[in-house]
N, C-alpha and C positions, 0 to 999 in steps of 0.2 A: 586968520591964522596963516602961518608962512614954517612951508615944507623946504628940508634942503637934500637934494639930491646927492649925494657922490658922485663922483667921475666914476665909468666905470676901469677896472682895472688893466692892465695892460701890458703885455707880455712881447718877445722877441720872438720867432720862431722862422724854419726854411722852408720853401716853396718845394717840395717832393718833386709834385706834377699837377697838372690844369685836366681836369678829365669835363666830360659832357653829361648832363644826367638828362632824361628825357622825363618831360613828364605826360600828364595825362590829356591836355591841348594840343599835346607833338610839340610846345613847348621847350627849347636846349637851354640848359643853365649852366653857364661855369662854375666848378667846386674844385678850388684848391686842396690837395691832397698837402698838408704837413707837417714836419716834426712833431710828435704827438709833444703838447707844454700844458702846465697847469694854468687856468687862468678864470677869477671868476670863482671859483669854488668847484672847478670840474677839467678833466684833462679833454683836452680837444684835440681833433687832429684834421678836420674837415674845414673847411667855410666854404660859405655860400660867397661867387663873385657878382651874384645878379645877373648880369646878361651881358651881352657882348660888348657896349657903348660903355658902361662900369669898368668892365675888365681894361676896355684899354686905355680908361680915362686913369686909373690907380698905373697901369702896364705892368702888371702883375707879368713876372717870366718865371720859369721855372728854373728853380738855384736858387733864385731872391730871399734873400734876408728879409722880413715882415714885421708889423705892428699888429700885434691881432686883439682884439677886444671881443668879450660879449655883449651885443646892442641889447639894454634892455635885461643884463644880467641874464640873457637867455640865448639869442642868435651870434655862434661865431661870426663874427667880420671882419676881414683886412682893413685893416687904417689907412696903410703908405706902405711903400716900400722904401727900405733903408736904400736909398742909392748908392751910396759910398761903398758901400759890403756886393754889391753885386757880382757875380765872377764874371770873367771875360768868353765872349762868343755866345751870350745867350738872346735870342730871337724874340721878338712877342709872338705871344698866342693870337692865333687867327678862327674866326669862324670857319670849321668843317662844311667842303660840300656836300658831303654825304651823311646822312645820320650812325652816329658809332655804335649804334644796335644791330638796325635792319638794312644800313645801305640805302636807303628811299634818299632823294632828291631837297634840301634843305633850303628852306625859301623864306626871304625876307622880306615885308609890307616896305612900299616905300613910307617915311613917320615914324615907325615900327619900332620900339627897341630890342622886342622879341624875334627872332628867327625861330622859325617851327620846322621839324620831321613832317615831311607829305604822305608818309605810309598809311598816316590812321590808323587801323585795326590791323594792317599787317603788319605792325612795329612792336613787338613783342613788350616793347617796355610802358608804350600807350593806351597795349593790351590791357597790361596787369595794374596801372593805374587807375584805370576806365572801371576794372572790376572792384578796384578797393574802394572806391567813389560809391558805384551803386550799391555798394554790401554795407556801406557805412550808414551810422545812426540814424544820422538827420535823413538817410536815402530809404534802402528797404530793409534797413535792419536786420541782416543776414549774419546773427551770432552763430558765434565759433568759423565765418568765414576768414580768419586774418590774414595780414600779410605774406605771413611764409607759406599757409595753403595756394592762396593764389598764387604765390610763385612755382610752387610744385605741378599743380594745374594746368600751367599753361605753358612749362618747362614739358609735360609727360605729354604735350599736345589733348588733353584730355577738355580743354577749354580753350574756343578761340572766339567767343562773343558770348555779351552776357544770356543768353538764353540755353547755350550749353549750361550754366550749371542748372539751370531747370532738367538737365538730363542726366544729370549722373546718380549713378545706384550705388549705395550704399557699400556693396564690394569692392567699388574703385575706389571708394576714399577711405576704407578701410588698409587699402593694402600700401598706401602711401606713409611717407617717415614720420614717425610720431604720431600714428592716427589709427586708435583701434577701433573695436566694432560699435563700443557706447558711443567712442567721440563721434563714429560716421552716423551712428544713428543720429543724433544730437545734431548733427547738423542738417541732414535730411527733413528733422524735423523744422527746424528753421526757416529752411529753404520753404518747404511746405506753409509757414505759420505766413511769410513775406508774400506771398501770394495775393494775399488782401489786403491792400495799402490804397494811399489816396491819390486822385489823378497829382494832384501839386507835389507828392515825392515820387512818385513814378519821374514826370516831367524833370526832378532836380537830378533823380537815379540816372540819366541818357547821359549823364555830363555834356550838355548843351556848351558850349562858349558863352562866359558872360552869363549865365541862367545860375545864380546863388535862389536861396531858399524863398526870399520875397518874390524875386520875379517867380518863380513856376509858380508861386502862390498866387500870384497876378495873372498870368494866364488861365491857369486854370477856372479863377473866379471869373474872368472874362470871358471866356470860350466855351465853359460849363463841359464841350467835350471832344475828347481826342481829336475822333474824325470831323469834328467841324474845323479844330486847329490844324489837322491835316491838309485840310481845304482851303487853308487860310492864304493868301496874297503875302508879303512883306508889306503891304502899306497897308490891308488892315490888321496884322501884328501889332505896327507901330501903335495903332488906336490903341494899342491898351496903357492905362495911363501910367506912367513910368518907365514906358520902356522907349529908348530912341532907335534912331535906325539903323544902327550897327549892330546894336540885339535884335534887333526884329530879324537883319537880314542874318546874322545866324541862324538864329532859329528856323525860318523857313529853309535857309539851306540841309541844315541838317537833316531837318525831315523828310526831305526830298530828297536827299541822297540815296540812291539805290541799297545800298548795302545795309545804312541805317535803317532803311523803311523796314526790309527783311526783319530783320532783328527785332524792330517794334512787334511786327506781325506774329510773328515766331514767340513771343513772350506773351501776346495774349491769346494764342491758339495752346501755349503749354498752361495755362489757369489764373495770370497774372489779371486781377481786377479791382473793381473801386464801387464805391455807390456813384452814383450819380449826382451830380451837384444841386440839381433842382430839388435833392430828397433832404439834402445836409439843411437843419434850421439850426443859424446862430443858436446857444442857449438863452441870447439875449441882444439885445440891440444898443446897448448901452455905449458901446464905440461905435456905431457905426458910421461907417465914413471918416474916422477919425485914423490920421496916419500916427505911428508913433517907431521914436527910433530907442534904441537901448543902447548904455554905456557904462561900464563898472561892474562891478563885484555884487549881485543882492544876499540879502540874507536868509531868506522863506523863499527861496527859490532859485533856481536857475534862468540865463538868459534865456534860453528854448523854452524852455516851462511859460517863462512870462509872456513868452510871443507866441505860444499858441494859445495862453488865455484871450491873448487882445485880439488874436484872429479868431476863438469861441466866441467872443463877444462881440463880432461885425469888424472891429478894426483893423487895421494893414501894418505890417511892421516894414519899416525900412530901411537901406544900410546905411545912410548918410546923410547928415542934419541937410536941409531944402528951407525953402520962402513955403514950399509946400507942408513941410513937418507942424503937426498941432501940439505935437509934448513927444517931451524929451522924457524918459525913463532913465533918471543916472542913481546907480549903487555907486559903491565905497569905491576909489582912485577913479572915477571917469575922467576920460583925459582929452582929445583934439575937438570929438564932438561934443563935450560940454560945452567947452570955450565956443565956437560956433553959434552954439542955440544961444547963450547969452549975445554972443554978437548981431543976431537977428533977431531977438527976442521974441524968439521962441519960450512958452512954457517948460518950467524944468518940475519935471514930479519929481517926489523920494519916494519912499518902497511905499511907507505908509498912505501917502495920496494916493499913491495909484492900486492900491489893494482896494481904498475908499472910494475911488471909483469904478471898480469892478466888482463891487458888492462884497469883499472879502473883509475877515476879521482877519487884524494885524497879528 
């Protein structure tokens, strides 16, 4: 069969201003601020410029006349700049030394395309990302914490790491904008229900560098438990299998970081726990040892749904077709890592194989 794509669509619009967004690795991202245009099927006024070697390889300036598309019918992004339309006396945008949050010191890897904020925790903006990280689904599941609470939060100084919200009463989040006494109850309760999660979303909950939902899976199943991974070296980190040594020496960094250890301690001295590894029994063994990666659309499930079956049932999910990967899981439009596993012929399951070999009726 043969699919045809459309171009996506394509609009004109002005460069406002280049502003910094910080994210939750101290991470700086260029975003274009512009003429708000319709394009795509939706009015846009943002783009993302990627990073600083991006920015000045387009040389995106502020005034610039622009090409702007949806990548993907979804992500604004500058195309080109119209040179010709440029006005006169405009500069390029440079990387800040300072972070436009917190003022903290702004530091580049030599390789690097990312430049990072060195505040950590005391960068208010690395703050409130760090907290929508660990509240978030795949993390500790902390409904009714959203976005705009965390910002309030930590705007009223009433949260400066994530083990304060383990301490807020009910009163305080009552009396904040949009937040009466059922909503503050309601999240107390959550906070309270998040308590009892598993060491592998604690692990993904710390927003580690590099640590997505397989690796803390991987550690965790490797390590079995905190303070052993606490105790752990960077080179036996690496021993766990998948992980190289630039994650490992995150990790061990981070853990050892003063301020972070506090934090880890502080959250299991306020009730934050797990079973033990040696108590968890697959439901079955039927993957075991078997890696498998996901791609596309299912129908009888979701992507998470399917990769905690294959982790119920021994096996390892992972984010990137490998010589190591044994099946591929592809639903409806899989795209780069289809092509991949067929290039390394790799096994490619459909929904229905891979239910049939998880003991499930289609």
């Amino acid at each position: 069969s043969i699919a045809h794509k459309f171009p996506a669509e394509e609009e004109m619009t002005r460069v406002r201003a280049v502003e910094w967004q910080v994210g939750r690795t101290g991470a700086l991202t260029p975003v274009a601020r512009l003429e708000p245009v319709f394009v795509g099927g939706a009015t846009v006024s943002n783009a993302t410029l990627h990073n600083i070697d991006e920015l000045q390889r387009k040389d995106v300036r502020v005034g610039d006349m622009v090409i702007l598309r949806r990548a993907g019918d979804v992500i604004p992004e500058v195309v080109r700049v119209i040179a010709e339309k440029r006005p006169a006396r405009t500069s390029p945008v440079r990387l800040p030394d300072k972070c436009p949050v917190c003022g903290s010191d702004v530091e580049r890897e030599e390789g690097e395309a990312v430049a990072r904020c060195t505040g950590s925790l005391v960068c208010p903006a690395q703050l409130k990302e760090s907290l929508r990280h660990f509240a978030s689904r795949r993390a500790l599941d902390i409904e009714g914490l959203g976005s705009k609470l965390v910002d309030q939060l930590v705007d009223a100084g009433l949260v400066k790491d994530a083990a304060d919200l383990y301490r807020l009463k009910a009163g305080q989040l009552a009396e904040l904008e949009r937040m009466g006494e059922k909503s503050a109850v309601n999240v107390m309760e959550s906070l309270e229900r998040s308590k009892t999660t598993t060491l592998a979303r604690f692990l993904f909950a710390l927003g580690i560098r590099d640590v997505g939902e397989a690796t803390a899976e991987a550690l965790a199943r490797h390590f079995r438990s905190l303070d052993v991974l606490r105790r752990s070296s960077a080179e036996e980190i690496e021993e766990v299998p998948d992980i190289g040594p630039i994650t490992a020496a995150h990790v061990h960094a981070f853990l050892a970081e003063r301020r972070n250890s506090r934090v880890i301690d502080s959250l299991l001295r306020l009730g934050l726990h797990w079973p033990e590894i040696g108590q968890i029994a697959p439901r079955s063994n039927v993957l075991n040892g078997k890696t498998f990666v996901l791609t596309g659309k299912l129908s009888t499930m979701t992507r998470d749904e399917a990769g905690d079956l294959i982790r119920e049932l021994g096996g390892k999910v992972a984010g990137s077709v490998s010589k190591k990967t044994d099946y591929v899981l592809a639903g409806e439009d899989g795209g780069s890592k289809l092509r991949k596993a067929t290039e390394l012929g790799v096994r490619i399951l459909d929904e229905e194989e891979f239910l049939k070999m998880a003991g499930r009726k289609s």
